[in-house]
VOBA-992652 format. One record per residue (C-alpha): residue in three letters; chain; y negated, z, x. Coordinates in steps of 0.05 Angstrom, whole numbers, plus 32768, in hexadecimal, padded with zeros to 4 digits. Example, Ala and Ser with C-alpha at 12.3 -4.5 7.8 and 13.67 -1.06 7.14 Angstrom:
<atoms>
 resn chain    Y    Z    X
  ala     A 805A 809C 80F6
  ser     A 8015 808F 8111
</atoms>
This chain:
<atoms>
 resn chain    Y    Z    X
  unk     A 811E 8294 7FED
  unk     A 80ED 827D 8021
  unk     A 80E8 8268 8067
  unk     A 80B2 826F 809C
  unk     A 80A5 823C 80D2
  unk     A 805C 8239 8101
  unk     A 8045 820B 8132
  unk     A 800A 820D 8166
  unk     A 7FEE 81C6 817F
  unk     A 7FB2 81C8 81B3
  unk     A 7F92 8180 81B1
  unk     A 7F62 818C 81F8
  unk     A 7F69 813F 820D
  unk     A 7F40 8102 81F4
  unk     A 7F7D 80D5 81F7
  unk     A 7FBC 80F9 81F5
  unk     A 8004 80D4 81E7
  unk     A 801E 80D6 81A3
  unk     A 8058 8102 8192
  unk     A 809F 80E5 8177
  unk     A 8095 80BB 8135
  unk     A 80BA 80D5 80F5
  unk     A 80C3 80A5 80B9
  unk     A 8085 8083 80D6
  unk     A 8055 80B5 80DD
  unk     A 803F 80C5 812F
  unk     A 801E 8104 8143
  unk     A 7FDD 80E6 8164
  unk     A 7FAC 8113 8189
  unk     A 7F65 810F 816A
  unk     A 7F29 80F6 8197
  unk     A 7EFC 812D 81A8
  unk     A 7EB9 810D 81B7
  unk     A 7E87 80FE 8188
  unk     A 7E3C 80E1 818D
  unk     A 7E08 8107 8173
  unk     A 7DEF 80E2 812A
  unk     A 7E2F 80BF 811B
  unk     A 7E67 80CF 80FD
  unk     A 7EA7 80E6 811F
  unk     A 7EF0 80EF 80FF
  unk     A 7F19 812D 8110
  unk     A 7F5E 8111 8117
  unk     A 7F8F 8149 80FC
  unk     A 7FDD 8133 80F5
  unk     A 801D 8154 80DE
  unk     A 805D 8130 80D9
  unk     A 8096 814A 80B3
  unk     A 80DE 8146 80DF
  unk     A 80FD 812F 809F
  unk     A 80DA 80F8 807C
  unk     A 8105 80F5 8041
  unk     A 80FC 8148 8031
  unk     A 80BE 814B 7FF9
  unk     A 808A 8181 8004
  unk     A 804D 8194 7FF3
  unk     A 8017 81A7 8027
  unk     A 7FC9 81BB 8029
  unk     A 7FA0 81BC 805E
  unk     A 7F63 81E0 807D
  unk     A 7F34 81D9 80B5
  unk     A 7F15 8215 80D6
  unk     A 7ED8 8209 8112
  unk     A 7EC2 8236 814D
  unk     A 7E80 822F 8166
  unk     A 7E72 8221 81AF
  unk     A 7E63 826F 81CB
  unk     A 7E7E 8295 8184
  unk     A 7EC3 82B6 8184
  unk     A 7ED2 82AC 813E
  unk     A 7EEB 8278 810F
  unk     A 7EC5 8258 80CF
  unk     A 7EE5 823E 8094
  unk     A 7ED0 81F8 808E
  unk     A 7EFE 81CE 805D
  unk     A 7F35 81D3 8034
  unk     A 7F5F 819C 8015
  unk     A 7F93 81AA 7FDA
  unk     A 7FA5 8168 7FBA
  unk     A 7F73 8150 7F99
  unk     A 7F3F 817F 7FA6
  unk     A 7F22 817C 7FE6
  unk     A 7EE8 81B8 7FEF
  unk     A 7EAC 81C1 8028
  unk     A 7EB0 820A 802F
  unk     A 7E76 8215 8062
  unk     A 7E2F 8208 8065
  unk     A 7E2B 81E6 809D
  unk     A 7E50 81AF 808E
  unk     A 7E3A 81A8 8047
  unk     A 7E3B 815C 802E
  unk     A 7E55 814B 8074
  unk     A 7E9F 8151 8073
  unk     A 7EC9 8120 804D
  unk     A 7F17 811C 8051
  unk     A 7F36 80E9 8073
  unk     A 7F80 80FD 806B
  unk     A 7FBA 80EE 8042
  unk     A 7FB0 80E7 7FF3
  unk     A 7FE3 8109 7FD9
  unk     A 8007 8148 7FDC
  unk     A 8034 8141 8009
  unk     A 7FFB 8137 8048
  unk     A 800D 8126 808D
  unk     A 7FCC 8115 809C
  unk     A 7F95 8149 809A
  unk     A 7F63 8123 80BB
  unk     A 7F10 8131 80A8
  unk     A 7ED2 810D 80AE
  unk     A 7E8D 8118 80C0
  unk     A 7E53 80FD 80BA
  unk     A 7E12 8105 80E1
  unk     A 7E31 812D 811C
  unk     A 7E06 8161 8140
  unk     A 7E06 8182 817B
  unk     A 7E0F 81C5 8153
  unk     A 7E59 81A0 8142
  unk     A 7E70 81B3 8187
  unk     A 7EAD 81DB 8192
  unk     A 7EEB 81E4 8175
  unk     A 7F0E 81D0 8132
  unk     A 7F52 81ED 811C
  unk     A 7F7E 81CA 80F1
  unk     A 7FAE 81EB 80C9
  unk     A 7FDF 81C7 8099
  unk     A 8001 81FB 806C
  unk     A 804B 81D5 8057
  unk     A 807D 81E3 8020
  unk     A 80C3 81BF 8026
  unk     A 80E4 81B3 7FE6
  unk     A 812C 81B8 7FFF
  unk     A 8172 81BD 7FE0
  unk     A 817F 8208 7FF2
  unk     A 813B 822A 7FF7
  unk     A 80F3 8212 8003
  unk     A 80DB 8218 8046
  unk     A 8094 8227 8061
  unk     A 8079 820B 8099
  unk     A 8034 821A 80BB
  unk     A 8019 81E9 80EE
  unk     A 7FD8 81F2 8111
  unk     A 7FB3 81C8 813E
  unk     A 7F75 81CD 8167
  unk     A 7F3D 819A 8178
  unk     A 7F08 81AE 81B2
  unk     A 7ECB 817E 819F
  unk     A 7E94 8167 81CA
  unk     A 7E57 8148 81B3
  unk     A 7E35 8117 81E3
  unk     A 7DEA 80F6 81D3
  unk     A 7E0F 80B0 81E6
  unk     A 7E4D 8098 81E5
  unk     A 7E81 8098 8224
  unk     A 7E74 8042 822F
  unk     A 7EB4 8049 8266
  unk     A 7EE1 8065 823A
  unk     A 7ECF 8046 81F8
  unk     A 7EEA 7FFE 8221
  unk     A 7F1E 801F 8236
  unk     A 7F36 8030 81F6
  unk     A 7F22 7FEB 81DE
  unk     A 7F4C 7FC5 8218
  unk     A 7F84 7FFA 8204
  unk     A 7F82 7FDF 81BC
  unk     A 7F7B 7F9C 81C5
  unk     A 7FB3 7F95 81F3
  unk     A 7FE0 7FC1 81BD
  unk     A 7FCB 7F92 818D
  unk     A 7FDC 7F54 81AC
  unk     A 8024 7F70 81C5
  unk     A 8027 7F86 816D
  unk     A 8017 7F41 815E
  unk     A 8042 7F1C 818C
  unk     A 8085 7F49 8170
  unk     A 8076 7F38 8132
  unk     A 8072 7EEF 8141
  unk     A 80B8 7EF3 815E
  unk     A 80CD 7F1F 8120
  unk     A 80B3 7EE7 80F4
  unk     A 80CD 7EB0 811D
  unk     A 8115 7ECA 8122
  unk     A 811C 7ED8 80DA
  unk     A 8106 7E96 80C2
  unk     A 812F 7E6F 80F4
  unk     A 8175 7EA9 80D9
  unk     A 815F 7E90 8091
  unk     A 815E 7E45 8099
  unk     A 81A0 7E49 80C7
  unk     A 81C2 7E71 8089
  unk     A 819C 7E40 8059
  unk     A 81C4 7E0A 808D
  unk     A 8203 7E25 808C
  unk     A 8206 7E30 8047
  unk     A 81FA 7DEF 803A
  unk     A 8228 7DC9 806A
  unk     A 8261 7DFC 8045
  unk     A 8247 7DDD 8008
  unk     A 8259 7D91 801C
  unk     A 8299 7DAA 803C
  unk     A 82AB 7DCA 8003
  unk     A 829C 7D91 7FD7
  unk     A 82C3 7D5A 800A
  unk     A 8304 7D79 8007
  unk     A 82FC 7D89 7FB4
  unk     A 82EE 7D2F 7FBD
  unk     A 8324 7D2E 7FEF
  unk     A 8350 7D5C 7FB6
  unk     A 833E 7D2B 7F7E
  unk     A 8352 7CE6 7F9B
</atoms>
C-alpha cells in the first residue's frame, strides 16, 4: 500500500524568508541572479515534517528556455549517481546537494554561466517514506526563474553582505553566552559538590571524636 502526496513551490524572489525549520533543515529560497562566466548555484531544498521518518528520495532538474514553452531534462540525481542528461549543460552541472539517500537538499552547480542559462529551472524531489503502516510518496516541485546579468548587482551583493555579517555577529555573541553560562553551571556544581564533600567529612570527624 502506497500514498500520494505533491507540492508546488514558485521561488520568483531573490531573497525570500525561509520556511519553518524541521530537525534543522530550513526551506531557503535560491538566489536567482547569476553573472555571465561564473558559476552560480541553484539552491533547491526539501525538508521532511518528520525528521526522525527514513526515506529515500531522488531528484531532478528540468529548464525552460527564455521564449520556449517546454521543459528540458537537465539532471538527475539517484544516490550515488548523479547524470547530465542534456547537451547543453554537458561538463557544467555538478551536484551540490545532500550525499546520501535520504536528500533534503537538491541543490546544483554550474559553471561558466551564459546568457543562454536564462529562464526557468524546476526542481522536483521524488520522496519515499519508510513508515510503520505503509510507505508514503511524496512529490515536491519547485521553480527557480534565473536571470543572467553581464555584472553583478554591487547594491545588493552589500546588502546581502551587511545582512550576513550582522547575522553572524548576533550567532557569535549567543554562543558566547551559551559557552559562558555553561562553564560558570559546571564550576558552581564542581563548587557545590565539593563544599558537600568537606561537610560530609566534618560531621563523619565530628562522629568520630
Amino acid at each position: 500500500m502506497s500514498w500520494l502526496w505533491s507540492s508546488s513551490h514558485l521561488l520568483r524572489f531573490p531573497v525570500g524568508p525561509a520556511s519553518p525549520c524541521h530537525g534543522g533543515c530550513a526551506e531557503v529560497d535560491s538566489m536567482t541572479e547569476a553573472v555571465a562566466g561564473q558559476g552560480f548555484l541553484l539552491g533547491c531544498i526539501s525538508c521532511k515534517k518528520r525528521e526522525e521518518v527514513p526515506a529515500r528520495t531522488t531528484v531532478d532538474w528540468h529548464f525552460k528556455p527564455l521564449q520556449e514553452d517546454k521543459f528540458r531534462h537537465i539532471f538527475h540525481y539517484n544516490h550515488p549517481t548523479a547524470d547530465i542528461l542534456h547537451e547543453d549543460f554537458a561538463e557544467r552541472l555538478r551536484w551540490q546537494g545532500t550525499l546520501n539517500t535520504d536528500v533534503q537538499v537538491g541543490a546544483v552547480y554550474i559553471h561558466n554561466v551564459t546568457f543562454n542559462d536564462s529562464g526557468t529551472y524546476r526542481c522536483t524531489f521524488h520522496r519515499t517514506l519508510f513508515l510503520p503502516v505503509a510507505d508514503m510518496w511524496v512529490v515536491v516541485e519547485k521553480e527557480v526563474e534565473l536571470t543572467v546579468v553581464s555584472a553583478a548587482n554591487r547594491e545588493l551583493v552589500s546588502v546581502v553582505s551587511e545582512i550576513l555579517m550582522y547575522v553572524l555577529i548576533v550567532v557569535l555573541q549567543l554562543w558566547l553566552i551559551v559557552v559562558l553560562v555553561y562553564c560558570y553551571r559546571k564550576i558552581w556544581d564542581e563548587h557545590e559538590a565539593r563544599e558537600e564533600k568537606k561537610a560530609q567529612k566534618a560531621q563523619e570527624a565530628s562522629v568520630v571524636f
